[in-house]
Residue, then its C-alpha position, 0 to 999 in steps of 0.5 A: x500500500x506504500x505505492x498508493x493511497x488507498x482512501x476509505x473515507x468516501x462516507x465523509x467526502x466522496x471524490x469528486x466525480x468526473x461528470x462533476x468535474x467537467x461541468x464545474x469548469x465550464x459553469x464557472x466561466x457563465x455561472x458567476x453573476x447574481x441570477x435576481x438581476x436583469x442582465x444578460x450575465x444573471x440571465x444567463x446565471x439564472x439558466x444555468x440555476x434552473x437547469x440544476x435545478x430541474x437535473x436534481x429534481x428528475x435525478x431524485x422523482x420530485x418537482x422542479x419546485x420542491x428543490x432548493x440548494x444550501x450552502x452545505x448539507x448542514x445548512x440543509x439540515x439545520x433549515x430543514x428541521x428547524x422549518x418545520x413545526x412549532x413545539x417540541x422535535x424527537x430525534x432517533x439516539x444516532x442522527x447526525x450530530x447537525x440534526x441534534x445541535x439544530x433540535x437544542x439551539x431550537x430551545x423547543x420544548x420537549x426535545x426527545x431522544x428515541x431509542x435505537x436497538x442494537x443494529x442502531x434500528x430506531x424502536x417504532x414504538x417509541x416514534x408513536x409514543x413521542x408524538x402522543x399516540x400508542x400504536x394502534x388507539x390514539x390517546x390525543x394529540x402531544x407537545x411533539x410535532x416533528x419527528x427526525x429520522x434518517x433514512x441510513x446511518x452515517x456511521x453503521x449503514x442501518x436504513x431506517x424503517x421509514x414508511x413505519x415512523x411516519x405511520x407512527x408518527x402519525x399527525x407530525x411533520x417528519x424531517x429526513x436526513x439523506x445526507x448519507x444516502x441521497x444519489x446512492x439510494x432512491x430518494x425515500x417516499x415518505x418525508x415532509x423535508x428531506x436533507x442531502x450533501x453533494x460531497x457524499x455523492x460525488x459533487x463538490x463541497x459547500x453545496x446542499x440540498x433541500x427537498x421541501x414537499x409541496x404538501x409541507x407545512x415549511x417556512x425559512x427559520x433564519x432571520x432576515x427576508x423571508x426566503x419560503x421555497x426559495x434558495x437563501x442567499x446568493x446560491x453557489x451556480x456552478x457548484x450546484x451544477x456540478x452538484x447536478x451533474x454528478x447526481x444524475x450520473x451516480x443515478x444512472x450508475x448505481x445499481x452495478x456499484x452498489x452491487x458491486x460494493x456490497x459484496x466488498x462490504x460483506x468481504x471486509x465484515x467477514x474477514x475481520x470477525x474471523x481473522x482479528x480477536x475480540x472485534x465487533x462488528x457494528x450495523x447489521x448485514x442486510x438492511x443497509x447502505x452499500x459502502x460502509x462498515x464500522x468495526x471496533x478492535x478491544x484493546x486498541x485506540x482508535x487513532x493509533x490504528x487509523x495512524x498506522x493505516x495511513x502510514x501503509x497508504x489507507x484512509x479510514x476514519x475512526x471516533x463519531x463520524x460528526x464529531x471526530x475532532x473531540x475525540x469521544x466515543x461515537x454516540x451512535x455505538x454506545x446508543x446502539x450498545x455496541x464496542x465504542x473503543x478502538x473504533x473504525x469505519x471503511x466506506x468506499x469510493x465509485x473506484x474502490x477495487x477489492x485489490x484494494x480492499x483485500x490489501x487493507x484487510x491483509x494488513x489489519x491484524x498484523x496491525x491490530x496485534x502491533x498496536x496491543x503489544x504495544x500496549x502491553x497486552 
């Protein structure tokens, strides 16, 4: 792995895909001027905003005017969530880290964790019980009005239930967080608003994007002129663009890349849990995103094994996916009770070969049993 760098770590950023990248270029000489103006520049901003625009929205099956672009996907987020409803938010114990700081800055009251099983799979009943009904006999309407559930698991791939939490969920607005999933899965049927980041799928960074139904009872939840369902602020042209281009190609191509990554997954689930001791293996086999795995190894930091990987030509990830640079325990693993120490994640890119894979997986007990030597165990 010396020769080259094998990088592991598309769950954080995807590498910019090569549609993306031409369509960048080109857009940056036209997609400069502020498309509300009256100019021939803006008009011609303007064009090229609608065509991504209408590009997104085909790509994900919504209309035209159910998109809307973000500065990031936390944007989207924090915008998505925060626009709906009025009294208090319920959020499953692994959401993004985003989702929990916007339901906390909200101040609304009651704020409620829903608890998970232990392939990180929100508890339905506890959706019902959130929102003030048990399943199956209404017992009258609660001080909760939005439920956040995301559509897979940034850190351990478990697709929720999601047509079931929002039968539970019943009368409250349901947001979604496809950060993780958007353009590598379809787009979920269910969901009043439902969040996206271009650089998970392939398109460049410091773009989101956000799908408000028609149906959605939604407003702008920021200070300043009331933006509804339009894009706030002065939208990033050519990087939505490219943000388009990239989407609609990891469309067309999924279904062969997801299949062939799977089995990659499959590969590395089966390989650490037979050839490295003490080892936990997070999230559950089916039911999940198509490229990523988190294990933890017993006896070893985190940090020193995705050190070591780098020194061999890997890149992984290690600790809570959103708030590595604390240097907790990931909440999704404990919430999920799962092995938080000495935690990694694997997620492949579009390119990620099982060259590649197997090269790492040749490598990682070797290093699992330096690392506890180390230790002295």
């Amino acid at each position: 792995m010396t020769d080259s760098f094998t990088y592991l770590d598309a769950a954080s950023a995807e590498p910019l895909h090569p549609a993306a990248r031409e369509v960048l270029l080109a857009a940056a000489d036209q997609g400069y001027a502020d498309p509300r103006r009256l100019h021939r520049p803006a008009r011609n901003a303007g064009l090229l905003l609608a065509n991504a625009r209408e590009v997104v929205a085909q790509a994900l099956g919504v209309r035209r005017d159910e998109v809307l672009f973000t500065s990031s996907g936390t944007a989207a987020v924090q915008a998505g969530l925060l626009g709906l409803g009025s009294r208090g938010i319920a959020h499953t114990a692994v959401e993004h880290q985003a989702v929990i700081d916007a339901a906390r800055w909200s101040q609304r009251s009651p704020v409620t964790e829903l608890a998970v099983d232990r392939e990180a799979r929100v508890e339905v009943a506890a959706v019902a019980e959130a929102v003030g009904e048990a399943v199956g006999e209404a017992v009258g309407e609660g001080d909760v009005d939005v439920v956040a559930v995301q559509q897979a698991n940034h850190e351990v791939g478990t697709l929720q239930p999601l047509e079931e939490v929002a039968s539970a969920a019943g009368p409250a607005a349901l947001f979604v967080d496809a950060c993780a999933s958007m353009g590598r899965l379809p787009l979920p049927g269910v969901g009043d608003v439902v969040a996206g980041s271009a650089r998970k799928w392939g398109g460049p960074g410091g773009v989101g994007v956000l799908v408000v139904r028609r149906s959605a009872r939604w407003r702008w939840p920021f200070p300043g002129e009331e933006w509804s369902r339009t894009d706030q602020g002065f939208t990033n042209i050519p990087g939505a663009l490219a943000a388009a281009a990239a989407l609609q190609a990891v469309v067309a191509e999924r279904e062969e890349i997801n299949a062939r990554q799977h089995e990659l997954v499959a590969l590395v689930r089966e390989r650490v849990a037979a050839e490295i001791p003490d080892v936990d293996v997070a999230g559950p086999a089916e039911g999940r995103l198509p490229h990523l795995v988190t294990f933890s190894a017993l006896y070893v930091d985190g940090e020193a094994l995705v050190t070591a990987l780098d020194r061999l030509g890997a890149g992984v990830a290690s600790g809570s996916a959103c708030t590595s640079d604390t240097r907790e325990p990931s909440r999704v693993l404990a919430a999920m009770g799962a092995l938080t120490h000495g935690n990694v994640r694997l997620s492949l890119t579009r390119d990620t070969t099982r060259e590649d894979v197997e090269r790492v997986l040749d490598a990682l007990p070797g290093i699992v049993k330096d690392l506890r030597a180390e230790a002295g165990l």
